[in-house]
BALO-594015 format. One line per field, with one value per residue: z, x, y of N, C-alpha, C in turn; residue number from 1. Coordinates in nm, 2 decimals, padded with zeros to 4 digits. Each point is the difference from the previous one (the first is absolute). Last residue first. Example, Ala and Ser with C-alpha at 12.3 -4.5 7.8 and 13.67 -1.06 7.14 Angstrom:
% BALO-594015
n_zz: c(00.71_-00.01)
n_xx: c(01.28_00.03)
n_yy: c(-00.22_-00.57)
ca_zz: c(00.00_00.00)
ca_xx: c(00.09_-00.09)
ca_yy: c(00.11_00.12)
c_zz: c(00.08_00.00)
c_xx: c(-00.08_00.09)
c_yy: c(00.11_00.12)
num: c(2_1)
***
This chain:
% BALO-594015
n_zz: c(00.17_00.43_00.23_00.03_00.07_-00.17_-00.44_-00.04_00.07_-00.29_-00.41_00.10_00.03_-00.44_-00.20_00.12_-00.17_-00.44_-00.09_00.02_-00.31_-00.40_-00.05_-00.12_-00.40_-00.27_00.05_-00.26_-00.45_-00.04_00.24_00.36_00.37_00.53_00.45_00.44_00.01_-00.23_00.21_00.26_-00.25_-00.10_00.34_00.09_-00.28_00.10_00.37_-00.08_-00.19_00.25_00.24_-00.18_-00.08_00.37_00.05_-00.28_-00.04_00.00_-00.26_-00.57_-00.37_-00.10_-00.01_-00.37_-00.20_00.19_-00.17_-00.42_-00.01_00.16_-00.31_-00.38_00.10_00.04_-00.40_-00.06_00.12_-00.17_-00.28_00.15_00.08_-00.38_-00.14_00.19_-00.13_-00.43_-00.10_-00.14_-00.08_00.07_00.07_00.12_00.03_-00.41_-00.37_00.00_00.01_-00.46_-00.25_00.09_00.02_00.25_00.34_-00.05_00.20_00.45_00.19_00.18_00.45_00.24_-00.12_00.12_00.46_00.18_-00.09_00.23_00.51_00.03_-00.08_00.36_00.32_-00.07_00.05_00.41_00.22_-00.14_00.23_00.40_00.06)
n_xx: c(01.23_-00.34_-00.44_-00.49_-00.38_-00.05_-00.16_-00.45_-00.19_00.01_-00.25_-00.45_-00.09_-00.05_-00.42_-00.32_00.14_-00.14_-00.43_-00.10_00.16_-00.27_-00.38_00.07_00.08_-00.36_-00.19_00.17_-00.21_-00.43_00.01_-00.07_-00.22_00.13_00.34_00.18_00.06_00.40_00.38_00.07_00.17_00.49_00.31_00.03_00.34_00.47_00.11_00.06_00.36_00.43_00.04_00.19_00.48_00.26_00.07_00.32_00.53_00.25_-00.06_-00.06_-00.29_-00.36_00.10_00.06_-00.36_-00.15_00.19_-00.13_-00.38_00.11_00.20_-00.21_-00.28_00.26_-00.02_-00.41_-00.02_00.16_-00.24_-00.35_00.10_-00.01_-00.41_-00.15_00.24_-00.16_-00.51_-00.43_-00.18_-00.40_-00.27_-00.09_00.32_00.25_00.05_00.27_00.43_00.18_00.15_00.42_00.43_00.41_-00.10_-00.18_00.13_-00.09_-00.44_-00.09_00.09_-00.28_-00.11_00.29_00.08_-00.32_00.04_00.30_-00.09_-00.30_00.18_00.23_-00.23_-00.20_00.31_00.10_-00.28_00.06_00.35_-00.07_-00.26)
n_yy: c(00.89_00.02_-00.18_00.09_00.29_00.47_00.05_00.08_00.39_00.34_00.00_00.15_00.50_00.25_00.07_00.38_00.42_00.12_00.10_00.43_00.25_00.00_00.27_00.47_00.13_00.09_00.42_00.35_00.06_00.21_00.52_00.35_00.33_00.15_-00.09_-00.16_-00.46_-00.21_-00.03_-00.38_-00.37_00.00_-00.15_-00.43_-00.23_00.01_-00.25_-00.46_-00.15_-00.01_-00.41_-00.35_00.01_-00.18_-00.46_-00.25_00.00_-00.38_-00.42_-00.07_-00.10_00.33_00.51_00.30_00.21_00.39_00.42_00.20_00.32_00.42_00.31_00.17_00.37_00.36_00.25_00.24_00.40_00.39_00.20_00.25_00.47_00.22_00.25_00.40_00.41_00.19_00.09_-00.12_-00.53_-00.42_-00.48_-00.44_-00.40_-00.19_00.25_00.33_-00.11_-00.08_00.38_00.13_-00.31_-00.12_-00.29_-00.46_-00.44_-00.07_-00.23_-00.45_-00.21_-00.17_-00.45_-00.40_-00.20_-00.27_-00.46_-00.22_-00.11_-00.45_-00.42_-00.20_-00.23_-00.42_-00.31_-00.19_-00.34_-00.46_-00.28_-00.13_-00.38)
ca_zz: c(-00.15_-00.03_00.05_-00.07_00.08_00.17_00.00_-00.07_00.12_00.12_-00.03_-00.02_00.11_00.06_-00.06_00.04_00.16_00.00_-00.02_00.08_00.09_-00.02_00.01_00.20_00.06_-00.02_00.03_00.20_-00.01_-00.03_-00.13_-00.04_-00.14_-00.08_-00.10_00.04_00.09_-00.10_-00.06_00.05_00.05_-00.11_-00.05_00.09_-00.06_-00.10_00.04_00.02_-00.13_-00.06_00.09_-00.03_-00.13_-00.01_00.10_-00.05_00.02_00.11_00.13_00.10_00.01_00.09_00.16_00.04_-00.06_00.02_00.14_00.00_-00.02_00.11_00.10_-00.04_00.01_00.13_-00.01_-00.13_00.08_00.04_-00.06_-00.01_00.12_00.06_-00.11_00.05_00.14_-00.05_00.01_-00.03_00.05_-00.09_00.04_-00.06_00.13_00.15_-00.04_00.04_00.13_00.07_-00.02_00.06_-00.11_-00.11_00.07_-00.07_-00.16_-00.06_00.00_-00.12_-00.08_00.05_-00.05_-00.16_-00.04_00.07_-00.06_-00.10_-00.04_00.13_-00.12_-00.12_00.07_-00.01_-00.19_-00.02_00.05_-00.10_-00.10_00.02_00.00)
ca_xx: c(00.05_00.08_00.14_00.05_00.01_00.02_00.14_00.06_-00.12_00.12_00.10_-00.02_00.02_00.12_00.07_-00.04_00.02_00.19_-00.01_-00.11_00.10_00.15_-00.04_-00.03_00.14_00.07_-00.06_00.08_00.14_-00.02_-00.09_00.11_00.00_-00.18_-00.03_-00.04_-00.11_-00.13_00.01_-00.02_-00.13_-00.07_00.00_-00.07_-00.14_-00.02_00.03_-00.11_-00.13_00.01_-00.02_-00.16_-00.04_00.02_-00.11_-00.15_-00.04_00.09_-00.10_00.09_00.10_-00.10_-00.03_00.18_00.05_-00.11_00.09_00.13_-00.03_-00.06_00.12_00.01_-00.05_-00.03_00.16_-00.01_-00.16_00.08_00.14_-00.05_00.02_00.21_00.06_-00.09_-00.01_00.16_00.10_00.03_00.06_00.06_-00.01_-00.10_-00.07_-00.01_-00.09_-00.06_-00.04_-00.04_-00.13_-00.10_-00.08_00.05_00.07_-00.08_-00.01_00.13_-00.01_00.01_00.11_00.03_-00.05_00.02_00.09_-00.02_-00.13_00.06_00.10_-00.06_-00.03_00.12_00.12_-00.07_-00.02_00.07_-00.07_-00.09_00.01_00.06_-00.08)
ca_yy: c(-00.10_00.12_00.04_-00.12_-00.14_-00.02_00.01_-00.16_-00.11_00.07_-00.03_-00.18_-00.07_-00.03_-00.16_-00.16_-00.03_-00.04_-00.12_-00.06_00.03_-00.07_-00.12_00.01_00.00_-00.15_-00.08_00.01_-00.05_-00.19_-00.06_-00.08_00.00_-00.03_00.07_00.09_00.05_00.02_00.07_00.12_-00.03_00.03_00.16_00.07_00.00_00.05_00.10_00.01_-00.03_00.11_00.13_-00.03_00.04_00.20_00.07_-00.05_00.11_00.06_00.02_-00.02_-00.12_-00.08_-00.05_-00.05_-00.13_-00.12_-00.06_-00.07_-00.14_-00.07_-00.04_-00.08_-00.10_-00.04_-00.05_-00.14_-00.13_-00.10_-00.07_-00.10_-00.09_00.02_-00.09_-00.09_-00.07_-00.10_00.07_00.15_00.08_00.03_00.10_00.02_00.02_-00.15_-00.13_00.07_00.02_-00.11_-00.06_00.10_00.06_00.05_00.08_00.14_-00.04_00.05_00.19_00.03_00.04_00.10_00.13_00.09_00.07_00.15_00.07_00.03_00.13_00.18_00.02_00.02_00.17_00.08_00.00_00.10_00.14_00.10_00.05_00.15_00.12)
c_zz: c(00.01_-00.18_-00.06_00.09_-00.05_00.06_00.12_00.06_-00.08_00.13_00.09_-00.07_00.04_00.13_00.04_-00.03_00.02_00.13_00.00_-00.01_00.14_00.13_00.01_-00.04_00.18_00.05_-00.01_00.05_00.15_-00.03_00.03_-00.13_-00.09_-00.17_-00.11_-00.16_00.04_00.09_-00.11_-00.05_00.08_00.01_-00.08_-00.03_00.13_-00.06_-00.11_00.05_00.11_-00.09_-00.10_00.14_00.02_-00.13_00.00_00.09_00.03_-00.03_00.11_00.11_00.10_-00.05_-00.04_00.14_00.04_-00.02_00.06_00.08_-00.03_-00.06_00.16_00.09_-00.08_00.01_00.12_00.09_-00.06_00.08_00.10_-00.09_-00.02_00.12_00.08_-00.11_00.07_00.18_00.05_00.02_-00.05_00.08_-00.15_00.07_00.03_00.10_00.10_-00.05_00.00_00.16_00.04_-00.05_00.08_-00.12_-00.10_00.04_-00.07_-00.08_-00.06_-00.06_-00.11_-00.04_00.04_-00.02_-00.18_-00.04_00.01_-00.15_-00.13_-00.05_00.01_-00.09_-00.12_00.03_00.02_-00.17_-00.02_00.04_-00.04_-00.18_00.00)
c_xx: c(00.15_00.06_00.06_00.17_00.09_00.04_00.04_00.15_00.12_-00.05_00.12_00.18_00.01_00.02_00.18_00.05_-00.06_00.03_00.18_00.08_-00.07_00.06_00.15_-00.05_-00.04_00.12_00.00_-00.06_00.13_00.13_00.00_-00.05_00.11_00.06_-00.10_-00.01_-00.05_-00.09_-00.11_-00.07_-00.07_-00.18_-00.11_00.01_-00.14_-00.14_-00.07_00.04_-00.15_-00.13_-00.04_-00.06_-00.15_-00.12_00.02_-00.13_-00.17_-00.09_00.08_-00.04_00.10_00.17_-00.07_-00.06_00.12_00.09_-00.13_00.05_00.11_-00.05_-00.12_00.14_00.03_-00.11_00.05_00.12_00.07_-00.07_00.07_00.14_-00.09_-00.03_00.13_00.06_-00.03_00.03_00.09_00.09_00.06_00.13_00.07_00.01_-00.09_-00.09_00.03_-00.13_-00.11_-00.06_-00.02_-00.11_-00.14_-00.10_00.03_00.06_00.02_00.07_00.17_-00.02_-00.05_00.06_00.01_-00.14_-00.01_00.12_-00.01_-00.10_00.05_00.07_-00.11_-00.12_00.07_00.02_-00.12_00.01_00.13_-00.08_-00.09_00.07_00.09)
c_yy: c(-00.01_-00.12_00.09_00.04_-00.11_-00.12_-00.06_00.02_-00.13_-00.13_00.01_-00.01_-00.19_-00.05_00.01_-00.08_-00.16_00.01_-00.02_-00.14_-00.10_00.02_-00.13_-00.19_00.00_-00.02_-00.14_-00.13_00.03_-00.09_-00.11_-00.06_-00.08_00.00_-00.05_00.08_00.13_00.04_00.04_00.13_00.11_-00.03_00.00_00.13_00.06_00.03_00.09_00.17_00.04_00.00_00.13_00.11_-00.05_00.03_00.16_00.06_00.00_00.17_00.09_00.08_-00.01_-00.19_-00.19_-00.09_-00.05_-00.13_-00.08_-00.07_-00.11_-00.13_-00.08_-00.07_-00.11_-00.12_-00.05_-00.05_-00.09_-00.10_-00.03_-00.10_-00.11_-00.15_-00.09_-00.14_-00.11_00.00_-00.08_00.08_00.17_00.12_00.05_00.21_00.12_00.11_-00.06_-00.14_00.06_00.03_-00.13_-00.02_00.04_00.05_00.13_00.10_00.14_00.02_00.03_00.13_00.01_00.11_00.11_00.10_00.06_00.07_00.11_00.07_00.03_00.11_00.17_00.05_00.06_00.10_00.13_00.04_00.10_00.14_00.03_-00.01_00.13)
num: c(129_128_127_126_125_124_123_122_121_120_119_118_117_116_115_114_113_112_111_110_109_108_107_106_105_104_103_102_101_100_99_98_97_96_95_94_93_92_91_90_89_88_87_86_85_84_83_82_81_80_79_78_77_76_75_74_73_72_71_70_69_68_67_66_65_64_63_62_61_60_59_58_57_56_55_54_53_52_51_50_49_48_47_46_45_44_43_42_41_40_39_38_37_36_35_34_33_32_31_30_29_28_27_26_25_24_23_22_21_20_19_18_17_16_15_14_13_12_11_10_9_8_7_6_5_4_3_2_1)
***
């Protein structure tokens, strides 16, 4: 069992890790970011700092995936993914009128705490790799 309950830890982080990381793709193309997340932007600023969103979000969905093979950083980095993603949840809460496209990203960030914490519960318990 503690193998297959660690194929599923692994496959948890490693899941979460590449979508996470996939905003990094568009980093660089400004109409792709303004279709992921159905806004538009009015100013190379506001622009600037969602690029670099992109580019943090693809150095966190990175160190998932590094974590979910080597167990020495593995709890810091599912720490840092839920910290992260609660911000951002937070952070949706206190601002009205969000599009549809915030909105799936809150749905994703939702459902990615849950499934990290069941991933940090496995790890916990399994022996050290």
């Amino acid at each position: 069992m503690s193998k297959l309950s660690r194929n599923v830890a692994v496959a948890i982080l490693v899941t979460i890790g590449v979508i996470t990381a996939s905003p990094v793709i568009i980093a660089f193309n400004p109409n792709g970011i303004a279709s992921l997340y159905n806004v538009t932007f009015e100013d190379d600023t506001v622009l600037l700092l969602i690029r670099h969103r992109q580019v943090m979000l693809g150095i966190l969905g990175a160190a998932l995936v590094y974590g979910a093979f080597f167990y020495h950083l593995r709890m810091m980095v599912i720490a840092a993914a839920i910290v992260s993603k609660l911000a951002f949840i937070g952070l949706y809460t206190t601002t009205p009128d969000l599009t549809q496209g915030i909105q799936r990203v809150i749905y994703f960030d939702a459902v990615s705490i849950i499934l990290l914490l069941i991933g940090a519960v496995i790890f916990w318990r399994l022996p050290s790799d």
